[in-house]
N, C-alpha and C positions, 0 to 999 in steps of 0.2 A: 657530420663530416661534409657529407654535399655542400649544406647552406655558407660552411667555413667555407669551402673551395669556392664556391661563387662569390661569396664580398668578397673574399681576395682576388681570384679573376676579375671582378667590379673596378677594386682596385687600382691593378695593372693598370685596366685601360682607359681608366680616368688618368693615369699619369701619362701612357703613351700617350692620348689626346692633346692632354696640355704641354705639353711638352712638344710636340707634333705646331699648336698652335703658336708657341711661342718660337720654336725654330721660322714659321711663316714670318712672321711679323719682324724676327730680327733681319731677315734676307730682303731684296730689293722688291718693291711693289710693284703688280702688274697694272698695266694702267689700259683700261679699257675708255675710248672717244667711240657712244653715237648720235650722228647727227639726223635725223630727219629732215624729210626736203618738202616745202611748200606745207610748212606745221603752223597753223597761228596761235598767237599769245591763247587763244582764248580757246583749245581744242581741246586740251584736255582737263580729266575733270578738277584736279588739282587747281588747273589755271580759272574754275568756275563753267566750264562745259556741265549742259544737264542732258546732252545729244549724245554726247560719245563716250563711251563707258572707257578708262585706262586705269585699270588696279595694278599692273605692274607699276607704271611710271608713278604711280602716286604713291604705292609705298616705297617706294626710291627716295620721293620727295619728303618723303615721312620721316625716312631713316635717314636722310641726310640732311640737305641745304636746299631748298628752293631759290631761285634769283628772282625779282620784280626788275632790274632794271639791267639785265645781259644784252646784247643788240650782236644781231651780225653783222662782220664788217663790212657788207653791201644789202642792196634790196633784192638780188637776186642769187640764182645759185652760184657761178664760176668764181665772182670776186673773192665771196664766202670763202669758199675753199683754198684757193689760191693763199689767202689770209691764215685760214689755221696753219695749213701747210707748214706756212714759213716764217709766220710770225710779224709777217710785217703788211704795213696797208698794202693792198694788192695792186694799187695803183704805183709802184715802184717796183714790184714784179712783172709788172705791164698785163695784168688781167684785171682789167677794170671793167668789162663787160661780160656777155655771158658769150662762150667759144661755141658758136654753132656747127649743126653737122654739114648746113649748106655752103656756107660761108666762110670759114675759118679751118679749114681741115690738117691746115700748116701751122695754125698758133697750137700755142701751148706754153706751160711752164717751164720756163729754160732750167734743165739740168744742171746748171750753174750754181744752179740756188739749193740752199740745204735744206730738206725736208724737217719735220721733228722724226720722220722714220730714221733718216739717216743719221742725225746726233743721236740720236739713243742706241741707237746699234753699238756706238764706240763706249758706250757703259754697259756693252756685252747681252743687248735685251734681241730677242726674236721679234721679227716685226710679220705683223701680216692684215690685210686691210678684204674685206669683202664688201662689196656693193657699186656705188656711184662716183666716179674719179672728175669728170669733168675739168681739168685745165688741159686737153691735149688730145687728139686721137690718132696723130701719129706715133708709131711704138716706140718712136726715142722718148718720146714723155711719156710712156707707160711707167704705174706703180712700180715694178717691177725696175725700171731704169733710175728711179726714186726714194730706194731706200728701202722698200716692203719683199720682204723674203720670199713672200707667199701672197696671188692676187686672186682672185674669180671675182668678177662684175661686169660691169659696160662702162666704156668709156663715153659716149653721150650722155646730154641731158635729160635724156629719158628713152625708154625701150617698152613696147610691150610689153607685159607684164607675164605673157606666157609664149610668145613666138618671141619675144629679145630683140625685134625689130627695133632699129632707132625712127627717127623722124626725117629719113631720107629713103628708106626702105632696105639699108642694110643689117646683116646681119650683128650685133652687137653684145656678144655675151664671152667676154675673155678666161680663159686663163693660162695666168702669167703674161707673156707678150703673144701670144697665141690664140686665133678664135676658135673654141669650143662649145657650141652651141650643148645644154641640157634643158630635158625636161622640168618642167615645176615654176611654180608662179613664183615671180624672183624675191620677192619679199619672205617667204618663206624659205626658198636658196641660200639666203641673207644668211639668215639664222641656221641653217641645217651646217653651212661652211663655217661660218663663226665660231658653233658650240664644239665643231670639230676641232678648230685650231684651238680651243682652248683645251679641251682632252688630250689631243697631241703634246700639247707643251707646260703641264700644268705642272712639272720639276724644273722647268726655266722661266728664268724671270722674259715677261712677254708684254709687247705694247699691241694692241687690237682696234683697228678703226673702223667701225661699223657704220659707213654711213649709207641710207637706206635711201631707196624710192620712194616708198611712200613719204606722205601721198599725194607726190606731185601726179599731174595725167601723165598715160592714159586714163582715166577712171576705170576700174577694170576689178572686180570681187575676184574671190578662189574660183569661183563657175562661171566667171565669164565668160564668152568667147574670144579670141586672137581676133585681132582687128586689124595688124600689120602682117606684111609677107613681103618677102624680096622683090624690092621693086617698087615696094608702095610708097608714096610720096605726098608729105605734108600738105593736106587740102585737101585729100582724097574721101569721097564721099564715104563716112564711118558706116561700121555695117549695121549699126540701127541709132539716131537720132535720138539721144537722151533728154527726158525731159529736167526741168529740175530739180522735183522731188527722189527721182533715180541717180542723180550725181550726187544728192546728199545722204542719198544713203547709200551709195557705191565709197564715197568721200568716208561716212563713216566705219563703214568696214575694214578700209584702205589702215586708217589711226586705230581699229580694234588690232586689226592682226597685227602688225606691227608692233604694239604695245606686249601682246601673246608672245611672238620671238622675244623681244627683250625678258619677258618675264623664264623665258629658257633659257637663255643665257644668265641670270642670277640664278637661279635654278643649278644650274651646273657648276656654278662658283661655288655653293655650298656645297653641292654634292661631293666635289672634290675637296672640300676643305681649304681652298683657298680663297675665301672669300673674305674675310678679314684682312688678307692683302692684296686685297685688289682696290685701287681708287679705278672709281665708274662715273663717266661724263656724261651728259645728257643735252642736248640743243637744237634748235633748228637752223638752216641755211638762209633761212628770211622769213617775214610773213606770210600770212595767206595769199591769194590769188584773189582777184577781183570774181573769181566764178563761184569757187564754193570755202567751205573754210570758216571760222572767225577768227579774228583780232581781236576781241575781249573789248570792245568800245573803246580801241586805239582810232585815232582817224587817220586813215589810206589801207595801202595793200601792199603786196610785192611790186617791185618796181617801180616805187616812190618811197622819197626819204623823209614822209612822215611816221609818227612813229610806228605805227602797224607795217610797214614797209621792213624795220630794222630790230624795233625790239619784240624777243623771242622767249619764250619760255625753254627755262634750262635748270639744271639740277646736279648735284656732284653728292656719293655716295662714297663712304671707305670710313666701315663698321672699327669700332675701337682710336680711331683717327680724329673724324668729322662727327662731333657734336652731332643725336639727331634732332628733327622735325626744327628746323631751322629756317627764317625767312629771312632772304638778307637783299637789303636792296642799295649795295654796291652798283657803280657804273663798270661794266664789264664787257672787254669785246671780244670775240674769237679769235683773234691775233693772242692774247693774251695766253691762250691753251699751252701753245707754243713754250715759251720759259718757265708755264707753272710744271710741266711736264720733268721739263730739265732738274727744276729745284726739288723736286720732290723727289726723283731718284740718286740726287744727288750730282747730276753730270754738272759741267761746265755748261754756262748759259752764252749765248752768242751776244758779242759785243752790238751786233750792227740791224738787231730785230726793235719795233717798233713797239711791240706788247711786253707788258712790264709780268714779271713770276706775282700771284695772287693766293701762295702756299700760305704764306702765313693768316693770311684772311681768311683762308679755308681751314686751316685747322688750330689756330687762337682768337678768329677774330678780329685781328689786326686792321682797321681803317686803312684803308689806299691812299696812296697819296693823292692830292690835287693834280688835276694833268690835263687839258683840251683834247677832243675826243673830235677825229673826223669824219666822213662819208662825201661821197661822191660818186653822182651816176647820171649817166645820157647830158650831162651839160648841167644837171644842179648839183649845188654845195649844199654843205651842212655842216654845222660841230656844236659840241655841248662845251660850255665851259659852267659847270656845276649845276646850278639847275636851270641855266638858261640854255636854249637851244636856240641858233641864227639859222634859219634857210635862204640860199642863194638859187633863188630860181635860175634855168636856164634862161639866154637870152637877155640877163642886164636886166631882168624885170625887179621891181622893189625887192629891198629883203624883209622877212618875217623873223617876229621874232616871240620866242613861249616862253613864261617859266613854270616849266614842266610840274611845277613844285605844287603849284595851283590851279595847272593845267594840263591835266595831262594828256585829252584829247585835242588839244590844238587849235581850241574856238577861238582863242582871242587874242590876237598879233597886236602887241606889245610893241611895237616898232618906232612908233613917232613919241612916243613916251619916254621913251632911254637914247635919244639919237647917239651919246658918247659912247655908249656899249653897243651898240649894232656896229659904230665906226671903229672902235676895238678888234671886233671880234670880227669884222670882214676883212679885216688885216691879216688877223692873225690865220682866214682861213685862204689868204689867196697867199701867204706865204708859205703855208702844209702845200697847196696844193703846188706850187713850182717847184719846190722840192720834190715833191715824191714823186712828180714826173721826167726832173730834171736825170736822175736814177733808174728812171725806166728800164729795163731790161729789152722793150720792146718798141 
């Protein structure tokens, strides 16, 4: 009698489950974006790293799509952002550079402009973002005035990692529009807030934007000491002088834990059982940094628009959806997130966004269309038109020119070889670029 009662118990709850999972699946997907900041092509191990151990993100990459050829829409953080945001080159939102805490205290992302927080909301989704905001650090440009229901981060470019100090010596750890200073190394904050909001809302369909500090600086492990305090200011002599073997292994720990959070945040998608409707983003804000980091034998850094400067290693997971262990080396940019977002839950896509929906590429396969891809920063140009890449250095100096195809570290400028296609394609890039300024917000 027992054994009877148990396979039919068995059963039941094989049927409640599937039944449980298919209810998931027929309702709207939760769409989880995290970006990491100052990540290169070449740091994790997926991307060929033998320095930094990432098992979360690789079996991410496992179980879904790998990208070779994703780029963010600048070489630094704010444009980036600015760009997913709103779907469009940032340079027509007028953040085309990075919004300092010294400098720029008044810019920020005009409220004018639709977030992806805020079109998704009108398809009935909870929104809530924890980490790095960076277009704005006056409160009318807070997440919070943006679209995001629910905020805790900083609004600079970077903070302490345990005193939340920014790089002017204020204090910088929000929530909401409110400063709330907490305990705990913020990378780990990240994810404690994160896995929370996904607990909280795991009966509503929910958009989550996870974009993280690590591991831009300060360089700064779980034991390090606070290096910033009220008051302290950019220059100020650090409380112990790092060598370089200590930044790369402060650098590597920065990409271990960080990898650890994400790996609790799928962690909890299971736990909960909605993980099969959850589509999960993965990317970085630009390349490495000229101090520690690798590009993966891209040639440049952050803050040059060669390609270790833009392209970024990035990954898209959503089990039963997305094909796994996938490598797909579409041209792909952060603006892009923007309308794949929309098509995927079904919303209305915005007429007037610059990044095209890449849903069907993501879950049949579908080739992209043909389309010229921009960038632009501190005075030079750049665009891909297929596998040529043009650079417009600043100052009117020569252009360069690659086919990535054969080249993909950038040794050998092509330039006086092709002169009709550099004279093409320098057309076609100084007409994106008066456009998208002409539109400027700012």
């Amino acid at each position: 009698m027992t054994t009877k009662f148990n396979r039919l118990l068995g059963t039941f709850l094989l049927a409640v489950i599937t039944l449980s999972c298919s209810a998931q699946k027929a309702g709207k997907p939760n769409i989880i974006i995290i970006m990491a900041d100052d990540l290169g092509y070449g740091d994790l191990s997926c991307y060929g790293s033998t320095m930094i151990n990432t098992p979360n993100l690789d079996k991410m990459a496992l179980e879904g799509i790998r990208f070779t050829d994703f780029h963010a829409n600048g070489p630094v953080c704010s444009p980036t952002r600015a760009a997913i945001l709103t779907g469009k080159y940032q340079q027509r939102v007028g953040i085309d550079g990075v919004v300092t805490a010294k400098h720029h205290r008044d810019k920020g992302l005009a409220t004018s402009e639709k977030t992806f927080a805020e079109a998704i909301k009108g398809a009935g989704y909870v929104t809530g973002m924890f980490g790095k905001w960076h277009v704005g650090y006056k409160t009318e440009f807070n997440p919070i005035n943006q679209g995001f229901d629910e905020y805790i981060g900083y609004v600079s470019g970077n903070v302490d990692y345990h005193s939340h100090i920014d790089q002017e010596g204020y204090e910088d750890w929000w929530e909401g529009d409110k400063i709330k200073n907490e305990k705990g190394y913020s990378t780990d904050l990240i994810t404690k807030h994160s896995v929370d909001f996904i607990k909280r809302h795991k009966d509503e369909p929910f958009l989550l934007y996870i974009p993280h500090e690590a591991p831009h600086g300060p360089f700064q492990g779980r034991k390090s000491p606070a290096e910033r305090y009220v008051g302290w200011k950019s220059g100020a002599k650090p409380v112990k002088k790092k060598s370089k073997e200590e930044l790369n292994s402060l650098h590597k720990e920065m990409v271990e834990v960080m990898d650890e959070g994400i790996g609790e945040v799928m962690k909890t998608l299971k736990e909960l059982n909605i993980d099969e409707n959850t589509l999960v983003f993965f990317c970085s804000d630009n390349g490495a940094s000229s101090r520690v980091g690798s590009n993966g034998g891209l040639r440049g850094y952050k803050s040059t628009l060669w390609e270790g400067g833009h392209r970024v290693a990035a990954m898209a997971r959503y089990p039963g959806t997305i094909r796994p262990n996938q490598i797909n080396d579409e041209t792909i940019l952060t603006m892009d997130l923007f309308p794949t977002i929309m098509d995927v839950v079904g919303a209305e896509i915005l007429e007037d966004l610059d990044g095209i929906s890449i849903k069907e590429n993501l879950f049949q396969g579908q080739p992209l269309p043909e389309r010229d891809l921009f960038w632009g920063y501190a005075g030079s140009k750049a665009m891909r038109q297929g596998d040529w890449k043009l650079i417009q250095p600043k100052n009117d100096a020569e252009p360069l020119l690659y086919n990535l195809n054969k080249d993909i570290s950038e040794n050998n400028n092509v330039a006086s070889e092709h002169p009709d296609l550099v004279k093409t394609m320098l057309k076609k890039l100084e007409a994106w670029s008066e456009n998208v300024y002409s539109t400027s917000n700012n």
